[in-house]
N, C-alpha and C positions, 0 to 999 in steps of 0.2 A: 609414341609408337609410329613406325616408319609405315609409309604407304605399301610397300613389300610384308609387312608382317602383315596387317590389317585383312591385305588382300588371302594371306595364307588361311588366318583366321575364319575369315569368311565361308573360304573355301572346303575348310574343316568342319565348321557347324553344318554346311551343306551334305558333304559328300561320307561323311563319319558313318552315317548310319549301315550306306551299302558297302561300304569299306569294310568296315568290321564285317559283316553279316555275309559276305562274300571272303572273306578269310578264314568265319567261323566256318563255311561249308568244309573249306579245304583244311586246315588243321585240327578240327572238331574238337575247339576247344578255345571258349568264350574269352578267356584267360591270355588266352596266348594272342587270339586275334587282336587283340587292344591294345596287345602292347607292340605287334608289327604294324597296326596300324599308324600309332601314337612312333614309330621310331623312324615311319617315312612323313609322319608329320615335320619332325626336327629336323630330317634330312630335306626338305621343302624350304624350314625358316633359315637353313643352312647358303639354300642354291639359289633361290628363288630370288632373294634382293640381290646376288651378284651375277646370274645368269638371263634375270625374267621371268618373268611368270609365262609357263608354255600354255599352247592354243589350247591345249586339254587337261585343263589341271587336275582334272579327277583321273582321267585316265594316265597322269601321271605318277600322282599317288598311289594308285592300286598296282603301277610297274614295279614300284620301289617297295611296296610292300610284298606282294608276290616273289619277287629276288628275294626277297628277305627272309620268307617262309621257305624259299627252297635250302637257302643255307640251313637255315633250323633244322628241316626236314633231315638231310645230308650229314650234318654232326650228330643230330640226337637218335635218327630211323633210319643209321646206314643200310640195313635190311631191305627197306622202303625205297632205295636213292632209284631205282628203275620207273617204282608210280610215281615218287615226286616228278622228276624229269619228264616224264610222260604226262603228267597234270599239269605242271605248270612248264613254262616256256618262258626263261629270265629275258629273252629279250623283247626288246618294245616295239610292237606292232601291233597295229590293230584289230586285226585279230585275237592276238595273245590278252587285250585286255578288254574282250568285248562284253563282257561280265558287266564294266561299266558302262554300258551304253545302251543294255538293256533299259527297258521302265521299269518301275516297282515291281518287284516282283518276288516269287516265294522264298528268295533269301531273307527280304527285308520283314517278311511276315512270321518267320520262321524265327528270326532275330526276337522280336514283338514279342512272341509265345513265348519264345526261351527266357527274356528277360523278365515277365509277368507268371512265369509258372509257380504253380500253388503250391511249390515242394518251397517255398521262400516265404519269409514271412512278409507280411506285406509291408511295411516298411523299407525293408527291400529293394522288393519288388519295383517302389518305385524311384528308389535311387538309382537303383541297376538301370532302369526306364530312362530316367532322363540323364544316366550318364551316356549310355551307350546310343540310344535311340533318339533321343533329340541332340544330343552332343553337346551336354552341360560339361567340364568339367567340375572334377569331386568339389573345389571351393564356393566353383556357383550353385550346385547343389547344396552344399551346405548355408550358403548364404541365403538361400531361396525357405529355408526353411530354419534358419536361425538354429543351426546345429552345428558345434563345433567341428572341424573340416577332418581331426581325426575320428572322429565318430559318422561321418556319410563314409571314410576311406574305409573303414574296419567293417563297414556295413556291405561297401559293396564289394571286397576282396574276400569276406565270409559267401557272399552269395554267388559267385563266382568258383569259390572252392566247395559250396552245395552243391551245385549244378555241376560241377566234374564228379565230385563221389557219388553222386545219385544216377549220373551215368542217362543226365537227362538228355533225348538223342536230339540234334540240330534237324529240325523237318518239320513238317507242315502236318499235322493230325490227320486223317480220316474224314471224312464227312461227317459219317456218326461222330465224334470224336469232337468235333471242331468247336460246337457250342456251347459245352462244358469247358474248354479251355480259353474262347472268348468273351466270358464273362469277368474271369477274370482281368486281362486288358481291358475291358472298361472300366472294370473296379478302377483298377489304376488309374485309368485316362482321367475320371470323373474326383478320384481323391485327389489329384494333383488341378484339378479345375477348382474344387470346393474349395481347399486352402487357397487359392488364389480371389475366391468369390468372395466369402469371408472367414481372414485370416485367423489363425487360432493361437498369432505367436507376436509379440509386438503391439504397439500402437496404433499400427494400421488397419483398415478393417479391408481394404482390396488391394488384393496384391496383382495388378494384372500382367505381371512378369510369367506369374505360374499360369494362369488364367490362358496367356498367350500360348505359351508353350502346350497346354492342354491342348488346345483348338488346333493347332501343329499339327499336333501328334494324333486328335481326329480323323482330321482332311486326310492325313496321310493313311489312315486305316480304309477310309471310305475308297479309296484308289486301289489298296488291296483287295478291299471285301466289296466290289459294287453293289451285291445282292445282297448282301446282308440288313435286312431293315435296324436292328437297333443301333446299328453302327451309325450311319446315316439319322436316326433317333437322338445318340448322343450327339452328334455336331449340333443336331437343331438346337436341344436343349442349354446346350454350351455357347452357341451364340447367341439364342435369347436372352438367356441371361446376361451374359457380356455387351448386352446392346444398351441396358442399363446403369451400368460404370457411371458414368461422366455424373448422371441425377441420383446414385448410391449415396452421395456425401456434400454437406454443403460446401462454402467456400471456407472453412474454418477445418474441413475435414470429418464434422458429425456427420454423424448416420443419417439418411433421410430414408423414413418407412416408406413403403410403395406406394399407399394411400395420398403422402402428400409430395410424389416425387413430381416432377417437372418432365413430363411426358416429351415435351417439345426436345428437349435434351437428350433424348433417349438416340440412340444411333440406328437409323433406319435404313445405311446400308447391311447390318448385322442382321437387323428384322427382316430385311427380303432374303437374303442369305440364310438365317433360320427358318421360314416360312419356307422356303426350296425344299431344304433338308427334308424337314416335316412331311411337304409333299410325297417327297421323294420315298421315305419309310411308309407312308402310309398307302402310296401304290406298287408297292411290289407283291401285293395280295396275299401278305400273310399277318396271323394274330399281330396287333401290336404287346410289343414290350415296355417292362416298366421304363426307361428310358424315353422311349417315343413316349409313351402315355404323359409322362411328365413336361416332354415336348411340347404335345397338345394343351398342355394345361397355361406354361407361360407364353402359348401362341393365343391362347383367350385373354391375357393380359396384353399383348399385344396390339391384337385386332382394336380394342378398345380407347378410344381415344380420351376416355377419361376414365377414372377409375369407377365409380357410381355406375359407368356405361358397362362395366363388363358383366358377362351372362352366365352368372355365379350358379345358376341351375344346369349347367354343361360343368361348370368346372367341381359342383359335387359329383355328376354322374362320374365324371372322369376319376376323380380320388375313390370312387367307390370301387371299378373298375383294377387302380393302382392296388387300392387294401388287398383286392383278391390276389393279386401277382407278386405282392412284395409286404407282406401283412407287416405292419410296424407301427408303435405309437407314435411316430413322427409324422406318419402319416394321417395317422389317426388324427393330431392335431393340426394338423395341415389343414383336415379336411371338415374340421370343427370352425375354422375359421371362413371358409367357406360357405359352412353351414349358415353363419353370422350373418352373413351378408345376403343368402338367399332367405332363409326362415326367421330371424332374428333372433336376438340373444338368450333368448329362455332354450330353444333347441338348443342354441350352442353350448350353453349353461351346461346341458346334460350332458352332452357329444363330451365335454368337456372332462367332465367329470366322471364319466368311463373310467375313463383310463389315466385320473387323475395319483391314484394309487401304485400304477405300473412302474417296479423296481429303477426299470431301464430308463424312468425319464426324472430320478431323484434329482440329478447336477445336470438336469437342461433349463436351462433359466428363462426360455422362449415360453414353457410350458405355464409358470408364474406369469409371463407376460402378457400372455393370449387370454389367461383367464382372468386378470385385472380387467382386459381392456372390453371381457363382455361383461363381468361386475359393473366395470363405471356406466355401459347402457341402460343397467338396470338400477343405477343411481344408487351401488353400495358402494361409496367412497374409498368406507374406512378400511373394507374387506378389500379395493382393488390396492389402497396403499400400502397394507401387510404385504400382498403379492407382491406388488413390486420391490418393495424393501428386500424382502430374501431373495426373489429373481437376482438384485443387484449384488448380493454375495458373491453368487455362482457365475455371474457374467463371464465369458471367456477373455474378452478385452476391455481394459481402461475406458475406450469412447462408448462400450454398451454399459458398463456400469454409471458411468454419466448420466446416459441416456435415463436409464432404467431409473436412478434416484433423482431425476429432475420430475419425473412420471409419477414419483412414490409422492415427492413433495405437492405437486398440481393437485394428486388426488386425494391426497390429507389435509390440502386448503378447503375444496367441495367438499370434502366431509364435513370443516369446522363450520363450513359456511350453508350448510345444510342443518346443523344441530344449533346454529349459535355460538359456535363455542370460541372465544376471542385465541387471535393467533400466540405463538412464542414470540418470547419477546429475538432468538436467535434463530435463525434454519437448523437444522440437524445437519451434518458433518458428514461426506459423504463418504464413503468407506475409502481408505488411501493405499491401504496395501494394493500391488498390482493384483488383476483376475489373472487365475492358471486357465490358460487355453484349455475349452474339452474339445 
């Protein structure tokens, strides 16, 4: 790849987002802005390695894109050719393209909404997101999630033809308005984080491709929304966890549980960075949300420099706090484990078994996990190596079903070795078909 394309490229992962979102205002129509963008792209890879790269490359892409939508405009809305002319100005001055020079501003937020609106299924929602918005193209998107590259195209040309026939309008909400429709973009921001935190597709358990791009696509809302606490909430939570990476996985690629990760490894510029964040949401003086709550909770993991050190009586109140804002058995179990470490395992026992019956956590294989691991405190072996055994059915990836039947094996040894009872003379086998991602 020539040092001329490279630089284009660059400059397209940069400037793609205001590009589109500033075309989307003028031809109101997500559809078409992508593809005058995408056509001054290749007029770029065209001019650029035999002219130079000019002093203002964005604002020379938004010149050639802009001409471009006025021809459009002039063949398809001869009707229109007086607003076109009158909107846009083909030639290049700076003036004419000061669109680009502004900061962030409510096109690129407007873009955000339109690409996360709830009339798309979420799915979608977040291919649209990171084709348009972060500026994947459709094969890195596909690749990002191990989806064959016509099935992200057909996803994100369907959701592109939603949002034209739902006649969804390019613009910034209402006030009242705004917090029901930025729930969704975090939906998004934070699904595109968690496939990245742990993968649900492959052999990998961190993908910090997506992970990055998540964090991206944060920071850049937090410049949109300064005020918004849960916005500023998700970066926090999104970098704490990411400051974790490096001690997620030994040198072999295993899982390493929190409990015995290597604290020291942990990225403590991410940690002051989240811990800003945090601050940041939690003094803008309103309710926190789940988002930040959850913030707060891996900033108690944080603070603590060893694990036995952290103040698991903060981190129940805090899940208790969560349950009321975002009631869910994952949370529930979340906060059973917590329970563990503050009360000890006969509470957790119970916490546990709440909601050991709930529909919604039949194929979560964490749920068998968490309740082996407060059996084994109370020294039921046999009962924690059934749990594990079927956890590692349902595991989502190859390196947790490892995990999970190395777990079953240890605890069906303290069992034999607790009754007497002498070992096999072989291990048991440990399940070989690959785990379906949940």
């Amino acid at each position: 790849m020539t040092d001329s394309r490279r630089t284009v490229e660059a400059v397209w992962r940069i400037e793609s987002p205001r590009l589109v979102a500033s075309l989307t205002r003028l031809v109101r129509d997500v559809g078409l802005a992508e593809e005058l963008a995408q056509d001054a792209f290749v007029q770029a890879l065209e001019q650029w390695p035999r002219d130079g790269v000019p002093d203002r490359p964005g604002a020379w892409l938004m010149t050639a894109a802009r001409r471009r939508a006025v021809d459009v405009i002039r063949r398809e809305q001869t009707r229109d050719a007086k607003y076109a002319l009158a909107a846009v100005d083909g030639r290049y001055e700076p003036g004419a393209d000061a669109v680009v020079d502004r900061p962030v501003d409510d096109d690129l937020l407007a873009l955000v909404l339109l690409t996360c609106h709830p009339v798309l299924p979420r799915e979608s929602r977040v291919a649209l997101t990171l084709r348009l918005f972060c500026g994947l193209t459709t094969d890195e998107v596909a690749r990002a999630f191990l989806v064959p590259s016509p099935t992200i195209g057909q996803r994100i040309s369907r959701a592109k033809r939603t949002l034209a026939e739902a006649h969804v309008p390019f613009e910034v909400p209402q006030a009242d308005e705004l917090p029901s429709r930025l729930a969704s973009v975090l939906e998004v921001v934070y699904l595109v984080f968690t496939e990245g935190h742990s993968a649900t597709s492959g052999d990998t358990w961190v993908r910090r491709d997506l992970a990055a791009e998540a964090m991206r696509l944060g920071r850049a809302l937090t410049g949109l929304l300064p005020r918004e606490p849960e916005v500023h909430g998700l970066v926090a939570l999104m970098e704490l966890q990411a400051s974790r990476f490096d001690a997620r996985t030994d040198a072999s690629g295993e899982p390493v549980l929190l409990a015995d990760q290597d604290r020291t490894r942990w990225d403590r510029t991410l940690v002051m960075h989240g811990l800003a964040a945090l601050d940041r949401a939690t003094t803008l003086g309103r309710p926190l949300g789940p988002y930040t709550l959850q913030a707060a909770i891996a900033a108690c993991h944080s603070r603590a420099a060893r694990f036995e050190d952290t103040d698991w009586e903060a981190v129940v109140a805090l899940y208790d706090a969560l349950a009321q804002l975002a009631p869910s058995p994952v949370v529930d179990l979340n906060r059973a484990v917590a329970v563990l470490h503050a009360d000890g395992p006969e509470a957790a026992l119970a916490a546990v078994d709440a909601i050991r019956d709930d529909p919604r956590l039949a194929r979560y294989h964490l749920l068998g996990a968490v309740r082996a691991d407060v059996l084994t405190r109370l020294g039921r072996h046999d009962e924690a190596a059934d749990e594990l055994e079927h956890a590692a059915t349902i595991a989502p990836t190859p390196r947790e079903r490892r995990l999970l039947t190395e777990r079953a094996a240890a605890a069906a040894a303290a069992s034999r070795a607790t009754s007497g009872t002498p070992a096999p003379t072989a291990p048991d086998a440990a399940p070989s078909e690959p785990g379906r991602p949940s």
